[in-house]
N, C-alpha and C positions, 0 to 999 in steps of 0.2 A: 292612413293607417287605421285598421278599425280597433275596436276600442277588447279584442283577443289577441293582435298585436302587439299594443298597447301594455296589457294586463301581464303576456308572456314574458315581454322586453323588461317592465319593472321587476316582476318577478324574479330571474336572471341579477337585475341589480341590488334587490337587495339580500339575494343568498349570500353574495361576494362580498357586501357589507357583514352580513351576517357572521358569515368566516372570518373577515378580519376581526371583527367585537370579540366572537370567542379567542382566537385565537390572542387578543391582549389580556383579555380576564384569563386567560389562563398562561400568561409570560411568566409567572411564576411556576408553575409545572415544567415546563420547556426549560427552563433554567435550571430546575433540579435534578431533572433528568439528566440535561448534556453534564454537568458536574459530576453529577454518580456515574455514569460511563466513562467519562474522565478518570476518576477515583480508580475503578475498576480496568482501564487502559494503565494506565501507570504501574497498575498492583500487579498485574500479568504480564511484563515488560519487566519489573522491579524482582520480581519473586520466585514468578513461575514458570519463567523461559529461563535455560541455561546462558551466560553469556558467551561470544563467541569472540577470539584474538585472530590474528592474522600477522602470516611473518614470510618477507618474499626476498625471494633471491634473483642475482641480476643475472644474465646468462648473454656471452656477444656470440653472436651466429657468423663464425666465417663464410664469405660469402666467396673469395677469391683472395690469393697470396697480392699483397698492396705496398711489398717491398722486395728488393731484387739488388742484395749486397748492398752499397750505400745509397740508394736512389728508391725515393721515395715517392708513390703513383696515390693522388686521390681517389679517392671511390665515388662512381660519377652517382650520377640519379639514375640511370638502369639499374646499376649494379645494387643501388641502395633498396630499390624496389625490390626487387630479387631478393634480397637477404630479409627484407619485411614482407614478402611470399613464404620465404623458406620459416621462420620464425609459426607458422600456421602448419608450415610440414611438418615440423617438430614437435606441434603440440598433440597433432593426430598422431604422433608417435610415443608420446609421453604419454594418451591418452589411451594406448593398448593395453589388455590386460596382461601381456606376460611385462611392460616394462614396469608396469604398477604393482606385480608380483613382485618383483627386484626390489622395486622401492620396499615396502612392506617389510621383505627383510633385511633389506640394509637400515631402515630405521626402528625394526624392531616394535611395529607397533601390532594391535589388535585388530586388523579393521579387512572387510572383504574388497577385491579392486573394486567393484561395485559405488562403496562407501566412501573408497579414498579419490574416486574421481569424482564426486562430485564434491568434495572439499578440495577440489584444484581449480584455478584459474590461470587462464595464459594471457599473454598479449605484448606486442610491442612496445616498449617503453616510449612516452615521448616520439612516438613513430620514428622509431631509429631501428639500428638492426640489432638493439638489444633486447632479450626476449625478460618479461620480468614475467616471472613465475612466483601465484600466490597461494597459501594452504592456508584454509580458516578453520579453526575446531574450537573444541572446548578448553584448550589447555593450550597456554603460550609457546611453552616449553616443547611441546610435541609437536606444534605447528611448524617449531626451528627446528625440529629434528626432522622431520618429516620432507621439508624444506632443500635442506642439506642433501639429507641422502638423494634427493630427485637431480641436483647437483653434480653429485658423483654418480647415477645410475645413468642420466640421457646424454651425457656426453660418448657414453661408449655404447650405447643403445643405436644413435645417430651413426655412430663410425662403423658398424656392423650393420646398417643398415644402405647407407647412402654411400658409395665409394667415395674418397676423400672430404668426406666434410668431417668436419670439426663444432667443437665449442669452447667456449674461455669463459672463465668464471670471473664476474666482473665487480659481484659485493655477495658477499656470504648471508643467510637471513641471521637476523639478531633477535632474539626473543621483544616482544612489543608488548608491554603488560595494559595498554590502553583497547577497553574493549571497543570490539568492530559491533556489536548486535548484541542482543536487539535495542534500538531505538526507543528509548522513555518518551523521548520529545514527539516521535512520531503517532506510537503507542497512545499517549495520552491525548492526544491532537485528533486521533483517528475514534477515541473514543467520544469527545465531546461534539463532533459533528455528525459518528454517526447514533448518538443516545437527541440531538436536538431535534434533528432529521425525523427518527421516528415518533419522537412526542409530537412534530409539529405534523406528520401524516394521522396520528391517531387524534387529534384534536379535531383533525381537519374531518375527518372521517365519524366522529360522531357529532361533527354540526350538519354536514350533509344529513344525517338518519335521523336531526333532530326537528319533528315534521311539530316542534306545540307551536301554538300562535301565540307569540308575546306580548300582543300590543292591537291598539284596532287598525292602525295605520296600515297595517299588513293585512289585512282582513281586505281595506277600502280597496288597498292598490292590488293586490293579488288576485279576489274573486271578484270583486265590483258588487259586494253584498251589501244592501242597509246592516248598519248595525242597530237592534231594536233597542239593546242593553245591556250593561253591565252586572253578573253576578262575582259577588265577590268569594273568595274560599275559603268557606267556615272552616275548613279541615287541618288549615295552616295556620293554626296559633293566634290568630288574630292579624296575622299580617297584609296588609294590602293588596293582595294577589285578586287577579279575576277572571273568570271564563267571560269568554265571548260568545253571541248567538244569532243568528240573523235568520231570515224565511226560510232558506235552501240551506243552511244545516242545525239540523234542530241542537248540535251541540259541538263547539270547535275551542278547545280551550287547553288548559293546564289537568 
């Protein structure tokens, strides 16, 4: 290895040095930061986002008659697939805008179908062929109103739609005053990693563009220059600071 090999290879090791040094002299910055983004996660989670409730109703998807006078037929695993198929028919059904129009006025709210479908959620309960249907807004109270009327509007939305099927209401929603959103925990979590994240890119980023020489050691192993001398810098108080100088730069320093 020749001795620009050499010179490039150290160079290289001790930038990464270099990075780590600033980066501990300045753990106290990087601290303060992730904490005020913290602070600032929390405070916009706490304050400035409305919270949001959620209140669901249970809904069982007839899949097939499962009794015939006193004799009583289980429901295989076909049929049970089928009924958690059918359970996704329903919600593309629930999900049109005229039965969203229904809803709206059977619950009496303010809201475009637009608006009200994307405060709906569907899905299988327990992968069973029970459909639990969820509404999350700002208000608990609307959310079980809202709730309800989809209750009483897609059982007969279904029955106008699909020849003989059905639905059976299997738990009414109840108002849930414990809110769903937004997440404090998360809020504050997501600020203090991404407030540490950037202190430690911007720390990083002016040890890279910080080209001064600090020392001679850096000088020897970096350009392979005699050092002739040390000046010291009268301009700093008296403190022990100094430029460096060597043949081939008449001046590399502070």
């Amino acid at each position: 290895m020749d001795n620009q090999e050499k010179n490039n290879k150290e160079y290289y090791t001790i930038d990464v040095l270099h990075i780590v040094k600033t980066l501990w002299r300045r753990a106290w910055l990087i601290t303060l930061c992730g904490l005020l983004s913290a602070v600032i996660g929390f405070s916009i989670s706490a304050f400035a986002i409305a919270p949001t409730y959620s209140s669901s109703v249970k809904l069982y998807v007839n899949n097939s008659s499962i009794s015939l006078g006193n004799t009583n037929f289980s429901i295989s695993a076909s049929e049970l697939t089928a009924a958690q198929s059918l359970v996704r028919t329903y919600g593309d059904i629930l999900d049109s805008w005229n039965t969203l129009e229904r809803v709206i006025d059977k619950a009496d709210v303010d809201y475009t179908w637009q608006e009200l479908s994307k405060m709906i959620a569907y899905a299988p309960s327990n992968e069973t062929e029970i459909m639990l249907v969820t509404v999350t807004c700002e208000d608990p109270y609307e959310a079980t109103r809202i709730a309800n009327a989809i209750a009483e509007v897609l059982p007969v939305r279904i029955s106008e739609v699909i020849d003989g099927a059905s639905m059976e209401i299997v738990a009414p929603a109840i108002p849930n005053l414990e809110k769903v959103g937004p997440s404090i925990t998360k809020f504050t979590a997501a600020g203090l990693v991404l407030g540490v994240l950037i202190s430690v890119i911007g720390v990083i980023v002016l040890a890279l563009m910080d080209d001064t020489i600090h020392d001679e050691d850096y000088v020897l192993k970096t350009y392979d220059y005699p050092i002739l001398g040390k000046v010291p810098n009268l301009l700093n108080n008296g403190s022990n600071s100094y430029g460096y100088y060597s043949r081939k730069h008449p001046r590399a320093g502070n």
